[in-house]
C-alpha positions in Angstrom: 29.2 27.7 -10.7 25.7 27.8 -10.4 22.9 24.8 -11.6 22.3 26.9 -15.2 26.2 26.6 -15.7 26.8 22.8 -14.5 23.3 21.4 -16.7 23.9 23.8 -19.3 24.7 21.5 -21.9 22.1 19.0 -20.4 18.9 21.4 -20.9 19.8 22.5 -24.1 19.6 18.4 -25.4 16.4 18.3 -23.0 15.2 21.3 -25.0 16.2 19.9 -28.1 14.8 16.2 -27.6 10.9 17.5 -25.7 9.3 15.7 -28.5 11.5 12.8 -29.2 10.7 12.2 -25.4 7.0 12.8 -25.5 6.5 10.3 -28.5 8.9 7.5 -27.0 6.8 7.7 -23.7 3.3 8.0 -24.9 3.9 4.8 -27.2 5.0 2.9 -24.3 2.5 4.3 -21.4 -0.1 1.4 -20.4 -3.1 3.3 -20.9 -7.0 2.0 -21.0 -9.8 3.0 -23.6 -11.7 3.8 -21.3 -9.5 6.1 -19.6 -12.1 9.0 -19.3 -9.2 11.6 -19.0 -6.8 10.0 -21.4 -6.7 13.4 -23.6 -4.9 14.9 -20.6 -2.2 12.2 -20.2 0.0 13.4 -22.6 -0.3 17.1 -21.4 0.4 15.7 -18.3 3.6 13.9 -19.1 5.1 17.1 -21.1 4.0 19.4 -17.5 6.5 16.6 -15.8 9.3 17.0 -18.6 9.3 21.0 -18.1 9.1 20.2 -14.4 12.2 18.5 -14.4 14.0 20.8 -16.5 13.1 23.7 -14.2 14.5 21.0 -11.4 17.8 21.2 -13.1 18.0 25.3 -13.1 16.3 25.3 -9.3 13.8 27.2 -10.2 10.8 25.0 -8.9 9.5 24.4 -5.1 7.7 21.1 -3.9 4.6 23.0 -3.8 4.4 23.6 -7.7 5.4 19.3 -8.2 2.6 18.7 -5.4 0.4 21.2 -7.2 0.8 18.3 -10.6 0.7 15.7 -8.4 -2.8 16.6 -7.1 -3.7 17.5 -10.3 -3.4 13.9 -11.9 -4.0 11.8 -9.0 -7.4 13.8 -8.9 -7.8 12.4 -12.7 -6.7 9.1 -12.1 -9.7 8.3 -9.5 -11.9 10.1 -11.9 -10.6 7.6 -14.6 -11.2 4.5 -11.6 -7.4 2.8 -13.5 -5.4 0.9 -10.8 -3.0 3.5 -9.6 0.2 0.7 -10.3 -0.5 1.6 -14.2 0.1 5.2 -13.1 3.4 4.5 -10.9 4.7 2.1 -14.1 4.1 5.3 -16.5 5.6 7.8 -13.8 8.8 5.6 -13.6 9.0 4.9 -17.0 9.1 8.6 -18.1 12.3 8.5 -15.7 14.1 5.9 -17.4 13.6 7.9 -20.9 14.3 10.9 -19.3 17.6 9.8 -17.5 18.2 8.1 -21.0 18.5 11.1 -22.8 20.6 12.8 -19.9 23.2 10.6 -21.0 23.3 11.1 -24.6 23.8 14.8 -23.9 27.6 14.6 -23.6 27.9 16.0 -20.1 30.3 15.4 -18.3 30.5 12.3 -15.6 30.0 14.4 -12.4 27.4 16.6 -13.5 25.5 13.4 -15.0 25.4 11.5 -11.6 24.6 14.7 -10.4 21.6 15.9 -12.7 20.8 12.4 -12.2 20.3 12.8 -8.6 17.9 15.9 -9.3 15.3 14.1 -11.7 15.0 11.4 -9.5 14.5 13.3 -6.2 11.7 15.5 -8.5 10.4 12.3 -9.8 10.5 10.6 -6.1 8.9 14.2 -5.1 5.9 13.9 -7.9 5.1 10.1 -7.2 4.8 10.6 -3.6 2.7 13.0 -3.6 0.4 11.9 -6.2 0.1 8.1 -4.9 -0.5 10.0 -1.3 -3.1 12.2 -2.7 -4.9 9.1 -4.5 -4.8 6.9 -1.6 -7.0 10.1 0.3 -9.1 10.7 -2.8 -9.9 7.4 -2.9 -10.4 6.6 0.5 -13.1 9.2 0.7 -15.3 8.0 -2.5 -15.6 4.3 -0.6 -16.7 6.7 2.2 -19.1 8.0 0.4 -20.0 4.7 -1.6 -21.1 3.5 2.1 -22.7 5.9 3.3 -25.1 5.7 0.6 -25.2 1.8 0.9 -26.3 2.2 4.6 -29.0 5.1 3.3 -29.9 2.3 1.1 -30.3 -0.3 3.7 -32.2 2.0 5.9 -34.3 3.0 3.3 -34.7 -0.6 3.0 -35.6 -1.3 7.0 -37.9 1.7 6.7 -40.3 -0.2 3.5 -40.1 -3.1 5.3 -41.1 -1.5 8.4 -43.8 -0.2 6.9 -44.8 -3.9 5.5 -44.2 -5.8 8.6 -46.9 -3.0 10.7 -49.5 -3.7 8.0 -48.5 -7.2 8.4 -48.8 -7.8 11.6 -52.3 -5.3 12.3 -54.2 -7.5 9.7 -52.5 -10.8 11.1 -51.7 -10.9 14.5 -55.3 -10.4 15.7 -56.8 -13.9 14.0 -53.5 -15.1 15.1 -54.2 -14.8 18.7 -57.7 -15.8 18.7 -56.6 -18.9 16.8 -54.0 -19.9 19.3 -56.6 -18.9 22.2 -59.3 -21.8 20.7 -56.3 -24.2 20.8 -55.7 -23.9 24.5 -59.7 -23.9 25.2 -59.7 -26.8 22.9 -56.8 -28.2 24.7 -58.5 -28.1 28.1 -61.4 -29.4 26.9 -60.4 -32.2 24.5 -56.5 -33.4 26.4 -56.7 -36.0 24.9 -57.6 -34.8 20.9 -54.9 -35.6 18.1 -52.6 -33.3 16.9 -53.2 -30.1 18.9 -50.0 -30.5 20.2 -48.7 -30.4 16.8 -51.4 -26.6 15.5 -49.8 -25.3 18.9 -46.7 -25.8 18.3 -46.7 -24.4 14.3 -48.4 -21.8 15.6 -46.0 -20.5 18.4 -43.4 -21.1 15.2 -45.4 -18.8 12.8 -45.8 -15.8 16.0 -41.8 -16.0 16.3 -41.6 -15.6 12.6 -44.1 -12.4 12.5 -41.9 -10.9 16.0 -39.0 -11.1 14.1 -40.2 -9.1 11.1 -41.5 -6.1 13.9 -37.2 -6.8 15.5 -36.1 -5.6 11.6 -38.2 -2.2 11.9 -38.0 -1.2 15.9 -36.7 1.8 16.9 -33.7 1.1 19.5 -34.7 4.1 21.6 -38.5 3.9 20.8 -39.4 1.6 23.8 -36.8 0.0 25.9 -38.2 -3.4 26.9 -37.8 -5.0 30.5 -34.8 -6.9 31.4 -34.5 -9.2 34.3 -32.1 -11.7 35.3 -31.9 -14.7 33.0 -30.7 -17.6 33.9 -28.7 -19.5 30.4 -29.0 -22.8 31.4 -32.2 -22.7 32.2 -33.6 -20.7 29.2 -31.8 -22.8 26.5 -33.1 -26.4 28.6 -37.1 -24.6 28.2 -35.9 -23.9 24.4 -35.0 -27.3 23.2 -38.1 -28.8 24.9 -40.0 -26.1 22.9 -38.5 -27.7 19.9 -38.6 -31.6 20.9 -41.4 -32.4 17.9 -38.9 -31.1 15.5 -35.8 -32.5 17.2 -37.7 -36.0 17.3 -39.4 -35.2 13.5 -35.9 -35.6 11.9 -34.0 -37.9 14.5 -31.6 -35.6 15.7 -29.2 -36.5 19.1 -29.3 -32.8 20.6 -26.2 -33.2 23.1 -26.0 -30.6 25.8 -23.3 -29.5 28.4 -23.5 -27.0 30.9 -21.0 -25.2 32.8 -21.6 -23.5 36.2 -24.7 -21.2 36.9 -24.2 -18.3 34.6 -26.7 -15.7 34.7 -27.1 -12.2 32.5 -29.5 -9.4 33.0 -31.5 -9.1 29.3 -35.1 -9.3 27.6 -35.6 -12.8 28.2 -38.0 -12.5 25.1 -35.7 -11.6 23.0 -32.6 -14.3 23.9 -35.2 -16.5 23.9 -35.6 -15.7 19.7 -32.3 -15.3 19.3 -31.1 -19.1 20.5 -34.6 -20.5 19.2 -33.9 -18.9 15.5 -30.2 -20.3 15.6 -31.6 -24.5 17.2 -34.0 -24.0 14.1 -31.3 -22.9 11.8 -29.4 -26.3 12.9 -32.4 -28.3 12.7 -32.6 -26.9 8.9 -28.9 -27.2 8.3 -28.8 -31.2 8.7 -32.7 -31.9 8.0 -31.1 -33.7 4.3 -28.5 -35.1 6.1 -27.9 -38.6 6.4 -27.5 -39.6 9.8 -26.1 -39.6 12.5 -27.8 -35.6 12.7 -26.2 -33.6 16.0 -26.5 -30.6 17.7 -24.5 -29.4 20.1 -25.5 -26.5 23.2 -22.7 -25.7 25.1 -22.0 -22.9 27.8 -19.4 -21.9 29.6 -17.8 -18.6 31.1 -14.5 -16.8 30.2 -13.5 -13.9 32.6 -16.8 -11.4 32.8 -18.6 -13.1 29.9 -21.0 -16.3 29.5 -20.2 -18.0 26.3 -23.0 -19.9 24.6 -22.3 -22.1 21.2 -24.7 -24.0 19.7 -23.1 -26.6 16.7 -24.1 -28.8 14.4 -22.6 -31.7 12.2 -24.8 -30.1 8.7 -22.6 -29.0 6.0 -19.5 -26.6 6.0 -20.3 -23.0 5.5 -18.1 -21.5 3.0 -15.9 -18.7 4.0 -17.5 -16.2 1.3 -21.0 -17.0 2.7 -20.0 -17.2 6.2 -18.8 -13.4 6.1 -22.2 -12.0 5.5 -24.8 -14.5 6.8 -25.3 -11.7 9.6 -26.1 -9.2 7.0 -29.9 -8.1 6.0 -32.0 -10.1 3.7 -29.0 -12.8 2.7 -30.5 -16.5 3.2 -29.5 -19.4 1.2 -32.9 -20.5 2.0 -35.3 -20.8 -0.7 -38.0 -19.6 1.3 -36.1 -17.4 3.5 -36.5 -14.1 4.1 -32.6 -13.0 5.2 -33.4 -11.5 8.3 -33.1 -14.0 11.3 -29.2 -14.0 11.8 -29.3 -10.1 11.3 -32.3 -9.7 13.9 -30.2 -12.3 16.3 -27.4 -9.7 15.9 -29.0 -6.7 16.5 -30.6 -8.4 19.6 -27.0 -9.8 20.9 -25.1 -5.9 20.1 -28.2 -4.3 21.9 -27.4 -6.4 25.4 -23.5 -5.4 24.8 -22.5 -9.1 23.4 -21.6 -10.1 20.1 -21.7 -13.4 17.6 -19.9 -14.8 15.5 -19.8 -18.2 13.3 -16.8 -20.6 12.5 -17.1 -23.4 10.3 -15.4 -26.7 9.2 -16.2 -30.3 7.7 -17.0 -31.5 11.0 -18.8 -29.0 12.8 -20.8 -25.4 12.3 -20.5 -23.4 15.3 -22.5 -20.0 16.7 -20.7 -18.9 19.4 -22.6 -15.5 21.4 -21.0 -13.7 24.2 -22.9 -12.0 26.8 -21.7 -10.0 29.7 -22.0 -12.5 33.1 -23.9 -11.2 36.2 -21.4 -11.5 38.7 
């Protein structure tokens, strides 16, 4: 007996009940106002109703429910719903449909049996659909980030642009100013507060090269690397900043493991652990006391691991995932690009950084590959 025979009497109270089912299931779809497809819903679920009859007589292929299923799932990330409101509608349409299989009067055997069929055609549809979503999907946050990073670039590129014009109309009074202080230094030792105009003014030169870090070309000019010793750096680096350690009180507690040396731009891991000691000093500045850093090195099989704490407030997990990112500062004069320039600086010397953070401590922790 073929499928006609056994579902006979089953299609003919399908056939008889297509709009009885269509108004039961559209009043109890979830569906949104803003649904920009919504006139096609209802076409939609009466395409799966004759789908399932043609189930019952065989006379359908996967292809034609994947065809469907392609069909809507291309609508439904048109629409941007969740795709769970589609699955709930999908399986609700098979609970009225199996419903009305059993008011037909068929007998028990080919009930289960017809059963069996719309569920395996529904399982067939929802499958593919979710499958095809998931893909369609997947691609449009492709394509949202690749316009985000045009963005950005777009973003490096003006401010490119700004820190050249920058630096050509600054850095030449710069340098003449900071050559008068060492005259004046040599001629006056003993004079007030030159200490103090050198200093700020070896501060505001870092600031300017880390504007020209945001805009350089990787491959434009690769910059001279030598052996650098950690230690030895980060000891030069904290002297550097002794008026500011001393300024706000702060017990700077070091501990060095054995030599570790890596080949790099000294230059450049010099801004790097001299942006984050500044960021530390900032961090606890309105902190009452006792105000700590801590510079700590170590190695850990072919890399030299440098973290640099302090006791300041907790970083929030929310904030901590994108302090590396471009032009984010909580600073109300910051500019959101230190952290992102120490980044590019650490990933250029095949290294990377990270931050962890807790009520006691805040903790930069860079990895750099050891010169062995």
């Amino acid at each position: 007996m073929n499928s006609v025979s056994i579902y006979h009497d089953i299609l003919q109270f399908l056939n008889r009940s297509e709009a009885d089912f269509l108004e039961e299931w559209w009043q109890s779809i979830t569906l949104h106002q803003n649904d920009i497809h919504k006139d096609k819903v209802k076409e939609n679920g009466l395409q799966m109703y004759l789908l399932t009859k043609s189930s019952l007589q065989n006379l359908i292929t996967e292809e034609e429910i994947m065809l469907l299923a392609y069909k809507v799932a291309k609508e439904r990330v048109e629409a941007n719903v969740n795709i769970s409101d589609f699955v709930h509608n999908v399986n609700l349409g098979r609970s009225i449909v199996t419903r009305h299989i059993f008011l037909s009067g068929s007998k028990p055997e080919h009930l289960h049996a017809a059963i069996d069929v719309v569920n395996k055609t529904f399982d067939l549809f929802c499958y593919h659909a979710v499958k095809k979503y998931s893909v369609l999907k997947e691609l449009e946050i492709e394509e949202k980030n690749i316009l985000l990073n045009e963005t950005h670039k777009v973003k490096l590129t003006l401010l490119g642009q700004m820190s050249s014009s920058f630096v050509h109309e600054f850095r030449n009074p710069l340098t003449a100013v900071i050559g008068f202080i060492k005259l004046l230094k040599t001629d006056y030792p003993n004079l007030k507060y030159l200490d103090i105009i050198d200093h700020e003014l070896d501060q505001l030169k870092f600031r300017i090269t880390q504007f020209l870090h945001t805009s350089k070309n990787e491959g434009a000019q690769e910059q001279r690397k030598e052996v650098v010793a950690i230690r030895q750096l980060l000891e030069e680096i904290i002297k550097f900043l002794y008026p500011s350690i001393v300024d706000i009180d702060v017990n700077v507690i070091t501990s060095f493991g054995q030599e570790a040396k890596t080949v790099a731009n000294k230059n450049e891991l010099k801004q790097v652990f001299l942006n984050i000691l500044m960021n530390s000093i900032d961090a606890i500045t309105k902190k009452e006391k006792p105000r700590e850093i801590y510079v700590e090195t170590f190695t850990e099989g072919n890399y030299v691991i440098i973290e640099i704490s302090n006791n300041g407030p907790i970083i929030p997990d929310e904030t901590r995932e994108i302090i590396f990112e471009p032009f984010y500062t909580t600073k109300e004069l910051g500019t959101g690009i230190g952290l992102f320039v120490c980044r590019k600086i650490i990933e250029k010397h095949r290294g990377d950084i990270s931050c962890r953070s807790n009520e006691e401590l805040t903790t930069f922790v860079i990895r750099l590959p050891l010169l062995v």
